[in-house]
C-alpha positions, 0 to 999 in steps of 0.5 A: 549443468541441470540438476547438478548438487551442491555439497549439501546434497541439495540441487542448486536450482532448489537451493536458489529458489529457495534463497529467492523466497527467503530473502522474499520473505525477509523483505515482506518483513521488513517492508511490513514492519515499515509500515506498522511503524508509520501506523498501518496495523501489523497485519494488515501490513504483513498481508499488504507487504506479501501480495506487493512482493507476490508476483500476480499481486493477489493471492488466496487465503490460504497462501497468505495464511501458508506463507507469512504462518498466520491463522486464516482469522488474521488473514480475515482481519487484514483482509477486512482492514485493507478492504476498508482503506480500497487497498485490496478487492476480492476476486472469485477464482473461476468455477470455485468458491474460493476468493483472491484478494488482489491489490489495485493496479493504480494503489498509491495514486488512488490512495493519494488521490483519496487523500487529496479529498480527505485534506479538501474536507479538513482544510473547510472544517479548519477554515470554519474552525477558524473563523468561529475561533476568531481570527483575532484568537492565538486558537483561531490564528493556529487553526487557521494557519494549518488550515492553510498548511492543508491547502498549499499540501492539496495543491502541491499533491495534484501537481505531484500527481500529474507529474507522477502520470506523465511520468508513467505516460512517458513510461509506457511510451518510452519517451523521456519523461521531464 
């Protein structure tokens, strides 16, 4: 059955491949513009979304470029904004001067984990807002309240982070996770 045609002329493992990157590149789309609606750059989304769908989870400038049909300036511009957030690094392909932009391996819980300490920051300045506010104040009492809302979210983050690696332990494992 290798190498048999479809009716277009076309053999059928060229024509599935090629489907399989069609709807790949549908979903990198998708997932991208996902992600530009919640407020990443569009960019930047569209590179993040084509290294997650890309089976090595890195590729080099001149795929991205190749693949979503951007200029190798777009591609420099999301690199540097993803860069930025540590959401890709930049590997030197061996024996070539040409770099590979990777996505981490734990992305969402160092993401997450990052998150965690910007909410510990914001919950101090909140609580120093408040107090200089008056707690007294409707500005104090509302900054204070949202001072709080940050705190219960940061302890609730670490549990769901903790669970989220047991989760992955007993993954590894093959033991039933809880």
């Amino acid at each position: 059955m290798t190498g048999m045609s479809t009716p277009e002329g076309t053999p059928a493992r060229a024509r599935s491949t090629a489907e399989a990157q069609d709807a790949a590149s549908r979903f990198v789309e998708r997932f991208a513009a996902e992600m530009t609606e919640a407020g990443m750059q569009r960019m930047a989304s569209r590179v993040f979304a084509a290294l997650l769908a890309s089976e090595t989870a890195s590729m080099t400038s001149a795929e991205l470029a190749e693949q979503l049909k951007i200029s190798p300036a777009a591609v420099s511009g999301a690199i540097r904004y993803l860069s930025q957030v540590s959401m890709v690094s930049r590997e030197r392909e061996p024996g070539t001067r040409r770099e590979r932009y990777v996505l981490h391996n734990e992305l969402w819980y160092e993401t997450f984990t990052r998150r965690d300490q910007v909410l510990s920051r914001w919950e101090k300045v909140l609580r120093e807002g408040a107090e200089t506010l008056g707690p007294d104040t409707a500005a104090g009492a509302r900054t204070a309240e949202t001072a709080d809302f940050f705190a219960f979210l940061q302890r609730e983050t670490l549990q769901i982070m903790d669970r989220w690696s047991a989760h992955k332990a007993a993954q590894t494992t093959g033991t039933p996770s809880s």
